[in-house]
C-alpha positions in Angstrom: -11.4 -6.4 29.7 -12.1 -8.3 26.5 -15.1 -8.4 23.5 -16.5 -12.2 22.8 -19.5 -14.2 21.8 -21.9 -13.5 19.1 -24.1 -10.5 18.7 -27.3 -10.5 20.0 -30.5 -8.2 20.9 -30.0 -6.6 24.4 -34.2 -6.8 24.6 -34.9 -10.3 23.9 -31.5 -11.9 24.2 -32.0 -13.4 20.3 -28.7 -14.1 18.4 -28.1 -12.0 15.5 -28.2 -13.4 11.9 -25.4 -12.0 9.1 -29.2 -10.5 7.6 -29.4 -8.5 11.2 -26.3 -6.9 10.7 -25.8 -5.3 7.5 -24.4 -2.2 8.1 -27.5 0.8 8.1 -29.3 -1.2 5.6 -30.8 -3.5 8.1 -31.8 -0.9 10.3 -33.4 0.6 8.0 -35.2 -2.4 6.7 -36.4 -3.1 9.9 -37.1 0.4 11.0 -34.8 0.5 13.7 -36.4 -2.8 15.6 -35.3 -6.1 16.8 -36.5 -8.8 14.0 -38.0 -10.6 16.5 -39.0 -8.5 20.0 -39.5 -5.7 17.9 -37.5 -3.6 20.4 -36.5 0.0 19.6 -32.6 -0.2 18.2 -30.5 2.9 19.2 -29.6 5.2 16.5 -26.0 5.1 17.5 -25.4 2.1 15.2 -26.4 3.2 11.8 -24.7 6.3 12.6 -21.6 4.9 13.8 -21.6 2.4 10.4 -22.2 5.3 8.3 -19.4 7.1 9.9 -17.3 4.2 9.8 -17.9 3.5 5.8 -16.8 7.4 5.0 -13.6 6.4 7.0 -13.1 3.5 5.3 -13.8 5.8 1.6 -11.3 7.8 3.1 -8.5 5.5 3.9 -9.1 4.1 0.4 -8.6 7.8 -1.1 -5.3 7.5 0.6 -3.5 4.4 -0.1 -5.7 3.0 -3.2 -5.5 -0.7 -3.9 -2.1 -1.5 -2.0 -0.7 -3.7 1.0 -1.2 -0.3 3.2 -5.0 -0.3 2.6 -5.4 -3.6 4.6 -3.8 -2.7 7.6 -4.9 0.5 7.4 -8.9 -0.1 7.2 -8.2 -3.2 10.0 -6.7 -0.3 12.2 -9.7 2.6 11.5 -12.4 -0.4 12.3 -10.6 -1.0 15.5 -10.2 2.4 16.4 -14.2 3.4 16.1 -14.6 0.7 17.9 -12.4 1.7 20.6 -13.8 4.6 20.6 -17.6 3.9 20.9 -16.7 1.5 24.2 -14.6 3.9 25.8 -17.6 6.5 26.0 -19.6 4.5 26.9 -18.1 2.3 29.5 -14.7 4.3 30.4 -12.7 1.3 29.6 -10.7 0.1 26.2 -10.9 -3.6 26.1 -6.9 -5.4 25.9 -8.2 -7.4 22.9 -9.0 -4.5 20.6 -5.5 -2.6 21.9 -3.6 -5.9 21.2 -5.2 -5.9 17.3 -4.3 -2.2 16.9 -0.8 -3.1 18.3 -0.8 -6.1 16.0 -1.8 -4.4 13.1 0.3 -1.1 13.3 3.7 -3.5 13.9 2.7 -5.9 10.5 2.4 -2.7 9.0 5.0 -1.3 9.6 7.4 -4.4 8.8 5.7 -5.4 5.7 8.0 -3.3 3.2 10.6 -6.1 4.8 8.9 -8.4 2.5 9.9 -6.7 -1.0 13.0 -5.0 -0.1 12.2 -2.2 1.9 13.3 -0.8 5.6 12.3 0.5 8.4 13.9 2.9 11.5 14.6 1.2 14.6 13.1 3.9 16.6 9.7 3.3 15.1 10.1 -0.1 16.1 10.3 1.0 20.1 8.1 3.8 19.5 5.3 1.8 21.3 7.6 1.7 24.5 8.4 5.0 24.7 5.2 6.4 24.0 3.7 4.2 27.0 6.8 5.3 29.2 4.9 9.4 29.6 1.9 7.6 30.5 2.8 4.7 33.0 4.8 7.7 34.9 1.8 9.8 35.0 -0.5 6.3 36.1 1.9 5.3 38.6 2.7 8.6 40.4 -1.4 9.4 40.8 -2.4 5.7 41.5 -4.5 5.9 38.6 -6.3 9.5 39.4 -5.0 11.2 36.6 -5.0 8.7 34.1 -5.7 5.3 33.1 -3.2 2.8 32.0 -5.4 2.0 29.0 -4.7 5.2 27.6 -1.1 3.9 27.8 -1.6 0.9 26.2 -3.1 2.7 23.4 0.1 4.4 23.4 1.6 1.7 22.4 -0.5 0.9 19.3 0.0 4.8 18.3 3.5 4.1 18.7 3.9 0.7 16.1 1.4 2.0 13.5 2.4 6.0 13.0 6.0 5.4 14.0 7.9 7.9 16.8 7.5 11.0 15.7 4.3 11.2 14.1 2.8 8.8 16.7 3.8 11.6 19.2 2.5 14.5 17.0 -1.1 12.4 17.4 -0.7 12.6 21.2 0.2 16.0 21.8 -2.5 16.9 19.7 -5.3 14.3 21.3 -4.0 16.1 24.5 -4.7 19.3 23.1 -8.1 18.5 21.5 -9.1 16.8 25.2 -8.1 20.2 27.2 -10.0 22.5 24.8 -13.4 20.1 24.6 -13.0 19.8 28.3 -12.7 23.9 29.0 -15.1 24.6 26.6 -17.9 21.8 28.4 -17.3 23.5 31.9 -18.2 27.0 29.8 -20.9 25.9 28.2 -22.1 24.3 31.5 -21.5 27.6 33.1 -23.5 29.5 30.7 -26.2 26.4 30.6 -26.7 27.2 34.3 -28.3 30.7 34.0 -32.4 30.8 34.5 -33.0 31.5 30.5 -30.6 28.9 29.3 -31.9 26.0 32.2 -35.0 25.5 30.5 -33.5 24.6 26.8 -33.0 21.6 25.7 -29.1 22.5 25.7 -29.6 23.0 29.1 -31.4 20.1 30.0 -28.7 18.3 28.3 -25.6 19.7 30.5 -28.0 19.5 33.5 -28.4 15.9 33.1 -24.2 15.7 31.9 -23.0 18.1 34.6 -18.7 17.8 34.3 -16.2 19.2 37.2 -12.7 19.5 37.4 -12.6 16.3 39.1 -14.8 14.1 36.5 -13.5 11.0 34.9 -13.5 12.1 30.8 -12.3 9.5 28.7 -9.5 10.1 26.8 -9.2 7.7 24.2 -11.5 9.7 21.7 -9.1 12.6 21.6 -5.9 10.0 21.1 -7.7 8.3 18.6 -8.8 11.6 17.2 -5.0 12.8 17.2 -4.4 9.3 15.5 -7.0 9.9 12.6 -5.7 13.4 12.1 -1.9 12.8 11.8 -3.0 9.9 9.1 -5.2 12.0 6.8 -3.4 15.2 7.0 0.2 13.7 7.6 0.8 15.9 10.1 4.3 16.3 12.1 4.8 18.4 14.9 7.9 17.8 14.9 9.0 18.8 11.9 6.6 22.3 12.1 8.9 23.0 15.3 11.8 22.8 13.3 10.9 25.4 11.0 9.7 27.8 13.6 
């Protein structure tokens, strides 16, 4: 699945305007309505632009002013991005994996261009990364798994390199198991007479998860992602001192 065309009002159909789209500002100018239908706007997108601009204050904290902060802030936009249409439609569009792949490789050989190196294995960690996940796709016909999360693997893979791009999955593995035990508890609890009738309740009533329900992943990956890059994080390494 790919993202095209020009942004425009899901009310009235209008094409947005560079004015429309400031990022929180026009929301807030227009109080959260379409310029020209007047349409309620969700508050999903001043808050995902607001999150998105501390990420971006972030990354720069990081790298400063250097070749890194480019790819880097290309690869955090794509990524809450990703993010945002995979809860909401269960699906992560080629196009925005084929950037992040893109982007995490041109990082990666850039030192090339003044002299520096890079490890072959980082190079292939993209492949091998994808291999865990087109096993797991293949053998369950796409029950336990979806081959976009592989792809994705791939992208992990070329921009944190081998070992630090599989320190992000184990960890968005990990992060997806405990969100999804403690849902079913809360559910559980949420269930009781007291509880129904709270607004919490009323939420999980109307969000009821099983074992069986389709939970998309790619949050926790890109979560694992986000994590490893901030905190520099290497599972790998922590092993080798236990």
């Amino acid at each position: 699945m790919s993202i095209n065309g020009r942004s425009q009002c899901f009310s009235c159909g209008r094409r947005l305007q560079w004015f429309d789209m400031i990022p929180v500002a026009s929301f807030l100018t227009f109080r959260g309505r379409c310029r020209t239908c007047k349409s309620k706007i969700s508050w999903q997108y001043p808050i995902i632009e607001l999150i998105t601009a501390i990420l971006f204050l972030a990354v720069y904290s990081v790298d400063g002013l250097s070749i890194a902060l480019f790819f880097d802030l290309v690869v955090v936009g794509v990524l809450v991005v990703m993010t945002v249409y995979d809860i909401r439609h269960k699906i992560i569009p080629d196009g925005l994996v084929t950037l992040f792949v893109i982007a995490g490789l041109a990082k990666l050989l850039a030192p090339l261009l003044y002299g520096g190196s890079f490890l072959i294995w980082n190079f292939l960690a993209g492949g091998i990364l994808f291999l865990p996940f087109y096993l797991l796709w293949k053998v369950s016909n796409g029950r336990w798994i979806g081959l976009g999360d592989g792809k994705l693997a791939i992208g992990i893979g070329a921009y944190l390199g081998l070992s630090l791009g599989l320190s992000a999955i184990i960890i968005g593995f990990w992060t997806g198991a405990i969100f999804g035990l403690a849902y079913l508890l809360l559910q559980k609890i949420s269930d009781s007479a007291w509880f129904s009738r709270t607004c919490i309740g009323l939420f999980f009533a109307r969000n009821s998860l099983t074992m069986k329900s389709e939970l998309p992943f790619a949050p926790f990956l890109i979560f694992g992602v986000l994590f490893v890059f901030f905190s520099g994080f290497n599972l790998l390494l922590v092993g080798s001192f236990l």
